[in-house]
TIVEXPA-805313 format. One record per residue (C-alpha): x, y, z; residue in one letter; residue number from 1. Coordinates in steps of 0.25 Angstrom, whole numbers, plus 5000, padded with zeros to 4 digits. Layout:
BEGIN
+------+-------+------+-------+-------+
: east : north :   up : vexse : dokol :
+------+-------+------+-------+-------+
:    X :     Y :    Z :     A :   NUM :
...
+------+-------+------+-------+-------+
//
This chain:
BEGIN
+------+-------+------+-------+-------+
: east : north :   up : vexse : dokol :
+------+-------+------+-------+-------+
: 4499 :  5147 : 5223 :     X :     1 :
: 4496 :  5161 : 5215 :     X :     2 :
: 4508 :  5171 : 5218 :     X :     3 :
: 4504 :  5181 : 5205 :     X :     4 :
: 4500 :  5195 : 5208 :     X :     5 :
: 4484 :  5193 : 5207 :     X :     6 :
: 4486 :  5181 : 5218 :     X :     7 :
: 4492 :  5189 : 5228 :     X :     8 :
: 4485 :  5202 : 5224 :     X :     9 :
: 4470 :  5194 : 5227 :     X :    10 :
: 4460 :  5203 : 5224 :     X :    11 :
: 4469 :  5213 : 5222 :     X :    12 :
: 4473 :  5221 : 5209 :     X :    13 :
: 4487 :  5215 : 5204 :     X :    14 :
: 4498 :  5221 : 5195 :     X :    15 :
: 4510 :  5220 : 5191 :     X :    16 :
: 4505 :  5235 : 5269 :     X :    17 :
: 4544 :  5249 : 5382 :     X :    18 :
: 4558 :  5258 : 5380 :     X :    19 :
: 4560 :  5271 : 5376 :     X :    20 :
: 4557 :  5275 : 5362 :     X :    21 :
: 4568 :  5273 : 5353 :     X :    22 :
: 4571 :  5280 : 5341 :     X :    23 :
: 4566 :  5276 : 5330 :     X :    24 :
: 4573 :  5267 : 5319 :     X :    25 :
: 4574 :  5273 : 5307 :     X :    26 :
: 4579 :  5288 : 5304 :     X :    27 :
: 4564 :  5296 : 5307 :     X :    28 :
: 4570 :  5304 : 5294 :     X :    29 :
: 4575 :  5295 : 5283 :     X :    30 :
: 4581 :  5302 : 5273 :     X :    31 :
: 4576 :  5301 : 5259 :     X :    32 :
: 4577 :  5286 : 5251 :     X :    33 :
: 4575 :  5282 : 5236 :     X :    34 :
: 4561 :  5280 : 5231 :     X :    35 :
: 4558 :  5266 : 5235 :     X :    36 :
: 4554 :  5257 : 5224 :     X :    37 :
: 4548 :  5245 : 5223 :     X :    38 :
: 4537 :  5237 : 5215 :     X :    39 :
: 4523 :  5227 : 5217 :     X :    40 :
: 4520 :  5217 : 5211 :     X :    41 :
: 4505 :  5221 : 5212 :     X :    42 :
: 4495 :  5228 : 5218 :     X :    43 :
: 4482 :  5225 : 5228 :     X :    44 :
: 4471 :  5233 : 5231 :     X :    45 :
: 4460 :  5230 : 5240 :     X :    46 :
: 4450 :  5236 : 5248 :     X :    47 :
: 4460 :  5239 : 5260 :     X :    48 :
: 4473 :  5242 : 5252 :     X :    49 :
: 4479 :  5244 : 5237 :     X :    50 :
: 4495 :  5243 : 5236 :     X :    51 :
: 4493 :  5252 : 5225 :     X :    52 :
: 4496 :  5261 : 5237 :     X :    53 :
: 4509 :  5258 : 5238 :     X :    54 :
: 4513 :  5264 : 5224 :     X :    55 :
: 4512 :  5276 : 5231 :     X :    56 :
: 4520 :  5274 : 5244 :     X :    57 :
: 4532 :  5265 : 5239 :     X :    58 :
: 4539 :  5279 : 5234 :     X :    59 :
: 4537 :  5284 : 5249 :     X :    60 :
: 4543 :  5273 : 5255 :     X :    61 :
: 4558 :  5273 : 5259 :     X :    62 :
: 4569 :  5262 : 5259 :     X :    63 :
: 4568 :  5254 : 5272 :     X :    64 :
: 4553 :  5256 : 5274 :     X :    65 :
: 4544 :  5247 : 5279 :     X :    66 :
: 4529 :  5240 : 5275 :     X :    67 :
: 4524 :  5230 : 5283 :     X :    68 :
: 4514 :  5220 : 5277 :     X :    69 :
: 4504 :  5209 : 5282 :     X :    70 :
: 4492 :  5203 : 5276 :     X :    71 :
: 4485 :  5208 : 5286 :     X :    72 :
: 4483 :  5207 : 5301 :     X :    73 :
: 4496 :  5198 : 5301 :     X :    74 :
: 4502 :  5211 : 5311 :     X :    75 :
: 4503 :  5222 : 5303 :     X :    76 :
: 4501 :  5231 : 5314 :     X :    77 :
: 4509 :  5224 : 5324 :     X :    78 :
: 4522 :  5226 : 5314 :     X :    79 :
: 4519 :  5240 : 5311 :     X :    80 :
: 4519 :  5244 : 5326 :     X :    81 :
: 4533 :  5234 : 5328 :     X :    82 :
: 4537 :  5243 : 5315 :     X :    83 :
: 4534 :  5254 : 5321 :     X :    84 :
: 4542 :  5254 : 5333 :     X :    85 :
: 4555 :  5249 : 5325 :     X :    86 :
: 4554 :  5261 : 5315 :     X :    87 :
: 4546 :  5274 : 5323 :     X :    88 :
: 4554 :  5270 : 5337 :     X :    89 :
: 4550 :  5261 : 5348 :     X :    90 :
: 4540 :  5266 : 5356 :     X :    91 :
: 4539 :  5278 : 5349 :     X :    92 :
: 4525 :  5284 : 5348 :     X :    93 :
: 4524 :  5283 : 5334 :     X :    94 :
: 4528 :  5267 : 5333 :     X :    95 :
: 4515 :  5265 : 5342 :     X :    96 :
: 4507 :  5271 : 5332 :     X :    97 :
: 4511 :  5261 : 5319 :     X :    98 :
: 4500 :  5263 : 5312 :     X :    99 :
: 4503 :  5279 : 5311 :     X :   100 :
: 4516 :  5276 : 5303 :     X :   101 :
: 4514 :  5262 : 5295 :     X :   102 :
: 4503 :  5265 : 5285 :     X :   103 :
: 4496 :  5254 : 5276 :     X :   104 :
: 4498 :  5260 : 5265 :     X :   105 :
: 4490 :  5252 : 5254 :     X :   106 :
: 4477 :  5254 : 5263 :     X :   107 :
: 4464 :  5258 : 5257 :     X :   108 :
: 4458 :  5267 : 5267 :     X :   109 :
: 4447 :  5278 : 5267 :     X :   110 :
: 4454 :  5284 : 5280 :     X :   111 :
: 4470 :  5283 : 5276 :     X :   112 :
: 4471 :  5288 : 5263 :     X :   113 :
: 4483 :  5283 : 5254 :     X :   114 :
: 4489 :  5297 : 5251 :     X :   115 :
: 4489 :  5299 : 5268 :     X :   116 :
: 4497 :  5288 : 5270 :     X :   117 :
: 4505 :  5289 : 5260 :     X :   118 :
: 4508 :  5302 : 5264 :     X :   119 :
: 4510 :  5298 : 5279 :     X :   120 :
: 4521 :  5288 : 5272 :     X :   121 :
: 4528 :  5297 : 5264 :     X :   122 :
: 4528 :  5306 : 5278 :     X :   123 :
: 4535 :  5295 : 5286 :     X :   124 :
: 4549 :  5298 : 5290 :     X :   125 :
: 4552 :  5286 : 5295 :     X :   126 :
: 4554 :  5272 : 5290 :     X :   127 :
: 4541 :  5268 : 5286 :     X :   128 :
: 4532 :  5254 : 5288 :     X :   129 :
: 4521 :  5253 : 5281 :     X :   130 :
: 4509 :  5244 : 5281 :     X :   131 :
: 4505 :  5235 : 5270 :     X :   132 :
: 4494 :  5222 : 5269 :     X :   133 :
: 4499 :  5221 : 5253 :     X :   134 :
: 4504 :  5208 : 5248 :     X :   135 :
: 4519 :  5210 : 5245 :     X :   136 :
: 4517 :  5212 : 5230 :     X :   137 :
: 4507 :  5223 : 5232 :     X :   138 :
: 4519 :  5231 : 5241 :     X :   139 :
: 4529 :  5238 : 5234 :     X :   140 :
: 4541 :  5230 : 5237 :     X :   141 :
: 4556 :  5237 : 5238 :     X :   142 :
: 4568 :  5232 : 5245 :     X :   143 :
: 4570 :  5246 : 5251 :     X :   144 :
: 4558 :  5243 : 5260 :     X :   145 :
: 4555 :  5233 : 5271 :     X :   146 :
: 4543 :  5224 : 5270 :     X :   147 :
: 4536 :  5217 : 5285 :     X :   148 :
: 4527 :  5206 : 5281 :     X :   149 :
: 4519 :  5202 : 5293 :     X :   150 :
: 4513 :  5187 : 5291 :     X :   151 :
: 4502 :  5179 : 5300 :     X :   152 :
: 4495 :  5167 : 5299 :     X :   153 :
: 4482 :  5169 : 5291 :     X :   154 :
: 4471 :  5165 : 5302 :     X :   155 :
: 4475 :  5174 : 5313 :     X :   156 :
: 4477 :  5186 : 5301 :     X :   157 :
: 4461 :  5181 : 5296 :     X :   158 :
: 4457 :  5181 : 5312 :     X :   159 :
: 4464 :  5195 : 5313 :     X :   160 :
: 4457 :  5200 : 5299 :     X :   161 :
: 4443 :  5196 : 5303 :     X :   162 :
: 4443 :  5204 : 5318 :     X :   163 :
: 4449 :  5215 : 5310 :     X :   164 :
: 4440 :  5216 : 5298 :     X :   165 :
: 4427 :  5215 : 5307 :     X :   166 :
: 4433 :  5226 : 5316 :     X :   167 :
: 4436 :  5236 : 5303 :     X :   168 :
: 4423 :  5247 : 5305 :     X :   169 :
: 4413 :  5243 : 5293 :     X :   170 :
: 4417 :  5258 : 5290 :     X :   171 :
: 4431 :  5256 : 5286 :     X :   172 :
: 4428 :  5245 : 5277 :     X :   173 :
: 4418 :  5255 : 5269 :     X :   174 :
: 4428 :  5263 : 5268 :     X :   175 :
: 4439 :  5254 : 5263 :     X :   176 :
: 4428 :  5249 : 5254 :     X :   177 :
: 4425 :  5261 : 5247 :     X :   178 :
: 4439 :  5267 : 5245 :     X :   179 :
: 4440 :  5268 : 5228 :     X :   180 :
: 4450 :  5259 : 5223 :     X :   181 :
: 4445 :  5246 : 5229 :     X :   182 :
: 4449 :  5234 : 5224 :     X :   183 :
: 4440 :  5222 : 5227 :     X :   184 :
: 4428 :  5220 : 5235 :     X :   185 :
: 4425 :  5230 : 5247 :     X :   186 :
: 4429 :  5225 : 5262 :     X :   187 :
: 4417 :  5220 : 5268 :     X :   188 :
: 4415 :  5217 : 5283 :     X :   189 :
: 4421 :  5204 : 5290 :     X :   190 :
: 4411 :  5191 : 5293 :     X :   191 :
: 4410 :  5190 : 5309 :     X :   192 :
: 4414 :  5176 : 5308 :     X :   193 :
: 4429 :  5175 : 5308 :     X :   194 :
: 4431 :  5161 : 5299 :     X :   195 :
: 4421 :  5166 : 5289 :     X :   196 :
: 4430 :  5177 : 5288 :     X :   197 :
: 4443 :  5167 : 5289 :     X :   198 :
: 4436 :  5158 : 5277 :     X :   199 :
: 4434 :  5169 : 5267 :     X :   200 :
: 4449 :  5175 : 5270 :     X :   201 :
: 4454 :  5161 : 5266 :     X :   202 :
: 4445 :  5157 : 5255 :     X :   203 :
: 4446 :  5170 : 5249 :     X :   204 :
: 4462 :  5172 : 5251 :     X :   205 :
: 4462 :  5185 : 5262 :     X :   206 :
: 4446 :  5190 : 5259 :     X :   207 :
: 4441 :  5200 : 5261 :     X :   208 :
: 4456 :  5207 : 5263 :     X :   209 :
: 4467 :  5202 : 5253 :     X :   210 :
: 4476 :  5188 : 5249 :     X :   211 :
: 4482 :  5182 : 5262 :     X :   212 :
: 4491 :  5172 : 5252 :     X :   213 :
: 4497 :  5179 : 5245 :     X :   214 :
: 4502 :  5189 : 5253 :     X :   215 :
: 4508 :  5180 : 5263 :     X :   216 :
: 4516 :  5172 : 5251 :     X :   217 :
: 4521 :  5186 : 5245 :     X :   218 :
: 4526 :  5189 : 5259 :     X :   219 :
: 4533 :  5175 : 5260 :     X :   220 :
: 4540 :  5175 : 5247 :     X :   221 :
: 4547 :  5189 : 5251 :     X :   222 :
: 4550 :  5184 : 5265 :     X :   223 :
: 4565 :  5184 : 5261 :     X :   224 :
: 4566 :  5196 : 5255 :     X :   225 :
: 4576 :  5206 : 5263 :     X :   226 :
: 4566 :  5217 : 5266 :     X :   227 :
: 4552 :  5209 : 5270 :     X :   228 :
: 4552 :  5202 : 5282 :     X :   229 :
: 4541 :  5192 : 5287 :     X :   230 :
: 4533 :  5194 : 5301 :     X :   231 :
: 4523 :  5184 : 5307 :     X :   232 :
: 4514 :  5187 : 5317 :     X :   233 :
: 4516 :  5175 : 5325 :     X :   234 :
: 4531 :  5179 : 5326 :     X :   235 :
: 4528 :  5193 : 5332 :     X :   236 :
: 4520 :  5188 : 5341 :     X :   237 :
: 4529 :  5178 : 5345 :     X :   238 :
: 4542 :  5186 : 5346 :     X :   239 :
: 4538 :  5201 : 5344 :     X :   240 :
: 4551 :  5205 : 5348 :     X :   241 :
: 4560 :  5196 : 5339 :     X :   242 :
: 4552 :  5199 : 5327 :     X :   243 :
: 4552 :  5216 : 5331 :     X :   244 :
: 4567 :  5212 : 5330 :     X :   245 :
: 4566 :  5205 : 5316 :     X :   246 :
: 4559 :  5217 : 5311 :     X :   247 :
: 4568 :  5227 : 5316 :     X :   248 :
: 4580 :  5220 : 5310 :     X :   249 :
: 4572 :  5218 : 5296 :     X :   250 :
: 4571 :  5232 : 5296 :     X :   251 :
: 4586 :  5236 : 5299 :     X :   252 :
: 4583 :  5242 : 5312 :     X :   253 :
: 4594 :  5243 : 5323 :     X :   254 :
: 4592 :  5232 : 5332 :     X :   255 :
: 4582 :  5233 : 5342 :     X :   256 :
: 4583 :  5235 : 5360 :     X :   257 :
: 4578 :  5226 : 5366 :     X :   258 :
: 4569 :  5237 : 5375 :     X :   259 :
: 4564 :  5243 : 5360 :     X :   260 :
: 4559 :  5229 : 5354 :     X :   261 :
: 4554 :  5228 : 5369 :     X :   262 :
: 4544 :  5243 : 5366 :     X :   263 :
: 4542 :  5238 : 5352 :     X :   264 :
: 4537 :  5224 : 5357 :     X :   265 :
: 4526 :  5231 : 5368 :     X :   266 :
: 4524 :  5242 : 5359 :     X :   267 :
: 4518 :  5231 : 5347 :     X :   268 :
: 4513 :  5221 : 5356 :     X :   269 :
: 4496 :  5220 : 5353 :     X :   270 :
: 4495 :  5224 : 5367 :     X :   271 :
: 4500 :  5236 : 5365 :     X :   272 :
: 4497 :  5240 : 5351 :     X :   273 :
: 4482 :  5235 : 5355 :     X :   274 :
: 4483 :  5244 : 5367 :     X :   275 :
: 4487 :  5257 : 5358 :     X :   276 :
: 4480 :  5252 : 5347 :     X :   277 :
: 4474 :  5267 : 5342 :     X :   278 :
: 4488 :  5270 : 5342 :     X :   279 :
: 4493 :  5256 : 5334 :     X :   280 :
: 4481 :  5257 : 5326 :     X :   281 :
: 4476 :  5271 : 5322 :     X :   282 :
: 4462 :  5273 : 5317 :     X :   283 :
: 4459 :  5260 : 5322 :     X :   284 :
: 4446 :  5264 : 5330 :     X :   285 :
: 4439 :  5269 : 5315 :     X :   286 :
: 4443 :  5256 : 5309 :     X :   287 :
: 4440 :  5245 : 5315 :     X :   288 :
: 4428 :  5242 : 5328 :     X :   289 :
: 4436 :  5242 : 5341 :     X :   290 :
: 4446 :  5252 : 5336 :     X :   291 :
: 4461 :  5248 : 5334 :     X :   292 :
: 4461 :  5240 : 5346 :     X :   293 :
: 4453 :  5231 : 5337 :     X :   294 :
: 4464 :  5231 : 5326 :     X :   295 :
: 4475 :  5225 : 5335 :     X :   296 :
: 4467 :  5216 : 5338 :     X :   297 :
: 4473 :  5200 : 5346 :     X :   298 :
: 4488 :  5202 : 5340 :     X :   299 :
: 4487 :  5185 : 5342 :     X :   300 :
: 4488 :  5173 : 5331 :     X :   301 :
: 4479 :  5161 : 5332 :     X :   302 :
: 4467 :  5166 : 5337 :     X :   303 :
: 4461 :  5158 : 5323 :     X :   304 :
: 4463 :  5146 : 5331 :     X :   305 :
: 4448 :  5141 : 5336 :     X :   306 :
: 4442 :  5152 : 5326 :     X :   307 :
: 4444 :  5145 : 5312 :     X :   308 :
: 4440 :  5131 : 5310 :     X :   309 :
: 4451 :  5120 : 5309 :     X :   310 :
: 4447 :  5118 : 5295 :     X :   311 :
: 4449 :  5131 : 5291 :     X :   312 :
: 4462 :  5131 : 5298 :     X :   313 :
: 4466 :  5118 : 5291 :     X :   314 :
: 4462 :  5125 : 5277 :     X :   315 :
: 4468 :  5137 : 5281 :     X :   316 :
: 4483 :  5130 : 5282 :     X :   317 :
: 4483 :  5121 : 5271 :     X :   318 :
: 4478 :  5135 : 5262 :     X :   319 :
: 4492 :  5142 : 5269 :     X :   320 :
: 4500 :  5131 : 5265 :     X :   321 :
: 4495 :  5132 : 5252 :     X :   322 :
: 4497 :  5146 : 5249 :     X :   323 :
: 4510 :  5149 : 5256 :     X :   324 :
: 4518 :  5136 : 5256 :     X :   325 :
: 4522 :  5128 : 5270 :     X :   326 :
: 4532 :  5138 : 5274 :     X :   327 :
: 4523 :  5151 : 5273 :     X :   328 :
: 4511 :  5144 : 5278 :     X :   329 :
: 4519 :  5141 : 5289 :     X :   330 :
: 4526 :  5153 : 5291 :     X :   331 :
: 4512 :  5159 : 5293 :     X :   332 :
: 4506 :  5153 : 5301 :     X :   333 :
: 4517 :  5152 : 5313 :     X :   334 :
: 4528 :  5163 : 5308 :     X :   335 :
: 4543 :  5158 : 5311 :     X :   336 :
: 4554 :  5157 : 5302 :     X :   337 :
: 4553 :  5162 : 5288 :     X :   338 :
: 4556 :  5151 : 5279 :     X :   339 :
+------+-------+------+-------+-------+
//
């Protein structure tokens, strides 16, 4: 299988995302680290987001810093709210507002422009976790930072992609769309059918967002790495307890009481961020139809069960074995044990 730059880049420009509060984890006031320094092997650009952005933010990150990275709705939103309570204080008012602290910070957006954000990161005091969809090439990696790779299985990420992409308002697409710089071919809207839109995703490798493959086997081949760590969605909804654990001691925090994972657990369960989710999910009623509510949307796996054709399923499988080996295939589909 194709590993190069332009392969995993896809259509992408190559070279070379309950108790009382307590405190929060890290020193609110950290003082001054060196420059952090690190290198990509090359850059993506599409419609939503160019790594390009990333150039700029690397000098204003510091050691022990923080990006979480997912494909795409693998739980991206559901580890920045977990993240969020570990290093801005359980049940503090800030870590229920995630979204307000972990900025995206390749995204192309008529509504966030990238000197904002970038100036909202260089502002931050406190550790910072910021949000990335790049493939691990197109980040700047530095073993002074901490990467969270979020992984899950493919159907229940397409499933997930199609209600979000036919709940985006037509308007936000437009304005994505017309942003200068664009690389490749505008965003257009989502067929109503849900395996028309699974079909074209796996003949065409991740269309109309970005290579699936390759992003999960650049993820893989760094899962022993001391400063990434691999989450699965199945494993935080089978044990969200243990795996806020897992993350608290990958990120060299004290050891958790048992009432604080208790807050953290009701504070990022979907029922709760579902109940708050203007406050999860800020500016959610202009971008999609439904409002943020329709952003968090089930929080469940399997729901492609009875939706996609046992053929297509059957397909589907024999493509992952092929593309990510029998351990990763595995891997993603159920979570466990890393291999």
């Amino acid at each position: 299988m194709a590993t190069d730059a332009s392969r995993e880049g896809g259509g992408g420009v190559a070279r070379g995302g309950g108790s009382s509060p307590s405190p929060p984890a890290a020193c609110p006031c950290p003082p001054p680290s060196p420059p952090i320094r690190g290198a990509k092997a090359f850059d993506y650009r599409h419609t939503v987001m160019d790594s390009t952005a990333w150039d700029a933010a690397l000098p204003l990150l510091r050691a022990g810093d923080v990006i979480v990275d997912t494909y795409s709705k693998a739980g991206t939103s559901w580890v920045q709210a977990i993240l969020a309570q570990l290093l801005l204080g359980v049940g503090t008012p800030a870590a229920c507002r995630p979204h307000d602290a972990s900025l995206w910070v390749e995204m192309r957006s008529p509504g966030a422009p990238l000197g904002d954000r970038l100036a909202a990161v260089a502002a931050q005091p406190h550790r910072r976790f910021l949000k990335s969809h790049l493939p691990l090439g197109a980040l700047p990696y530095s073993p002074d930072l901490k990467y969270v790779y979020v992984a899950r299985d493919a159907r229940d990420v397409v499933l997930s992609l199609h209600h979000h992409h036919t709940h985006l308002h037509p308007q936000v697409i437009a304005g994505m769309n017309a942003l200068p710089g664009r690389v490749g071919p505008p965003l257009g809207p989502a067929p109503a059918d849900v395996v028309t839109y699974w079909r074209r995703w796996v003949a065409d490798d991740g269309h109309p967002w970005w290579p699936f493959w390759a992003h999960i086997r650049g993820w893989w081949a760094a899962r022993r790495r001391p400063n990434v760590l691999l989450l699965h969605f199945t494993d935080l909804l089978a044990d969200l307890p243990g795996e806020v654990r897992r993350l608290a001691a990958f990120l060299d925090l004290p050891p958790l009481a048992e009432a604080d994972v208790a807050t953290i657990v009701d504070r990022c369960s979907f029922g709760y961020m579902r109940a708050h989710a203007a406050d999860v999910t800020p500016g959610g009623d202009a971008l999609f139809r439904g409002g943020a509510r329709s952003f968090i949307h089930k929080g469940t796996n399997g729901r492609w069960r009875g939706v996609l054709p046992p053929a297509d399923v059957a397909a589907y499988e024999a493509t992952a074995v092929a593309e990510l080996g029998d351990d990763c295939a595995r891997w993603l589909a159920e979570g466990g044990a890393l291999e």
